[in-house]
C-alpha positions as CSV (number, residue, x, y, z in Angstrom):
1,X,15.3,26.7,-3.3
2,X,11.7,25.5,-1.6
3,X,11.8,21.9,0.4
4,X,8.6,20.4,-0.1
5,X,7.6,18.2,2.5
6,X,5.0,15.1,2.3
7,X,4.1,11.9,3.3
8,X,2.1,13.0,6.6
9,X,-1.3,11.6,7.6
10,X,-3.6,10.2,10.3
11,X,-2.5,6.8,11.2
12,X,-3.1,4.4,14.4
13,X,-1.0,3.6,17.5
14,X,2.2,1.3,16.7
15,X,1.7,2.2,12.9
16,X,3.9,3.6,10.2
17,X,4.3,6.7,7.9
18,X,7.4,7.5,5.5
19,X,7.9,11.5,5.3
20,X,9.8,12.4,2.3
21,X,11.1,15.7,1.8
22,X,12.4,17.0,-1.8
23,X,14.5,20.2,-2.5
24,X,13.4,22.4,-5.6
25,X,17.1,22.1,-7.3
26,X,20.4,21.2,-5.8
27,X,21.5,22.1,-2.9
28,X,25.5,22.3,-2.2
29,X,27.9,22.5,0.8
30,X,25.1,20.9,2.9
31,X,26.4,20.2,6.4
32,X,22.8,18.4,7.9
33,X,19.9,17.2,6.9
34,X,17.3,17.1,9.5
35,X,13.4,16.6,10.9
36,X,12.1,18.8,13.4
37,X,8.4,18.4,14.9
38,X,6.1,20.8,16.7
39,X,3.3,19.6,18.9
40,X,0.9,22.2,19.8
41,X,1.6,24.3,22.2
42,X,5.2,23.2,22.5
43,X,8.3,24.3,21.1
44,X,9.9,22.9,18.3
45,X,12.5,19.9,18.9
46,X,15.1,18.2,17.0
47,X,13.4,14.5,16.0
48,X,16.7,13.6,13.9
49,X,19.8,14.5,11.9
50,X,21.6,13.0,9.1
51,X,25.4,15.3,8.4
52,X,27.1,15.2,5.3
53,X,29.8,12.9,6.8
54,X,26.7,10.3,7.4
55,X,26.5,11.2,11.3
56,X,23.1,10.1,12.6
57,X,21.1,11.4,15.7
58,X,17.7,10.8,17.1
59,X,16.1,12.5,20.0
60,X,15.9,9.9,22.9
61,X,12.2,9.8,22.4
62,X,12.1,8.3,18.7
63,X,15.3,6.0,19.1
64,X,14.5,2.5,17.5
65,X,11.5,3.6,15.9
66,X,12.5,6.2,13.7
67,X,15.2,6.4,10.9
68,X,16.6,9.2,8.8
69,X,18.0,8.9,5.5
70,X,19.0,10.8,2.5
71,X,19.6,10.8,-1.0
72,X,21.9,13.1,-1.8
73,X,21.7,12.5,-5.7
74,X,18.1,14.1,-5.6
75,X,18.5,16.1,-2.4
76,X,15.7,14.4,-0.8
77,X,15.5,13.8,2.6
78,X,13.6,10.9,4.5
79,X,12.4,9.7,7.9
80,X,10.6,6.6,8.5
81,X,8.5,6.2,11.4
82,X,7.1,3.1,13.0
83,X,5.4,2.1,16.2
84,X,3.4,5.8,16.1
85,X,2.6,6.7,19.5
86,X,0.2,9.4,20.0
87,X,2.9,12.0,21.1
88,X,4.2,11.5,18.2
89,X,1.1,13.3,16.5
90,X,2.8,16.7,15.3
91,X,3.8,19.0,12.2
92,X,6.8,17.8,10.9
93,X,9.2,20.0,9.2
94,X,12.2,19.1,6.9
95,X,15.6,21.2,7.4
96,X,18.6,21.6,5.4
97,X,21.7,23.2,6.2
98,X,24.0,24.4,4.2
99,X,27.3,26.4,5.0
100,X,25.7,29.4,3.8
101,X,22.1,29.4,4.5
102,X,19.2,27.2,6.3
103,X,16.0,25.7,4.4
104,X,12.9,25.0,5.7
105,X,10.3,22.9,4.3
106,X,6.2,24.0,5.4
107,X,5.8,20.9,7.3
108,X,3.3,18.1,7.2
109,X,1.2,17.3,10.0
110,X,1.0,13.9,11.4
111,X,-1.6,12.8,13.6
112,X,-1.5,9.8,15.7
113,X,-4.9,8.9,17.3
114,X,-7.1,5.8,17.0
């Protein structure tokens, strides 16, 4: 299975991009879905979570501007951000975990800079 992320993109302070993020075939027993970003020459961080039982979570730092959401039917994935701040700017990766394994998608880089 291969998650193919996309939807990244240079865009301006307090604009918006939609990240989608589509799995090869079906995946089953998922537990989460998530998005993680790395800035450079940081680590990589948790930016939100979606669990099978519909849990949400957002790091503290994307609260009210971002928000996850799935489609389970075509194991797609999705994070909509608005209000881009320039520390937002960062490869974006997709994530889905399953009782039996993890997936990562190759990320898409989004740059936030006027």
């Amino acid at each position: 299975v291969q998650l193919q992320a996309s939807g990244g993109g240079l865009v301006q302070p307090g604009g918006s991009l939609r990240l989608s993020c589509a799995a090869s075939r079906s995946i089953f027993n998922i537990v989460n879905m998530a998005w993680y970003r790395q800035a450079p020459g940081k680590q990589r961080e948790l930016v939100a979570v979606v669990s099978s039982g519909g849990y949400l979570g957002y790091a503290d730092s994307v609260k009210g501007r971002f928000t996850i959401s799935r489609d389970s039917a075509k194991n797609t994935v999705y994070l909509q951000m608005n209000s881009l701040k320039p520390e937002d700017t960062a490869v974006y990766y997709c994530n889905v975990e399953a009782s039996y394994y993890n997936y990562w998608g190759q990320g898409t880089l989004v740059t936030v800079s006027s």
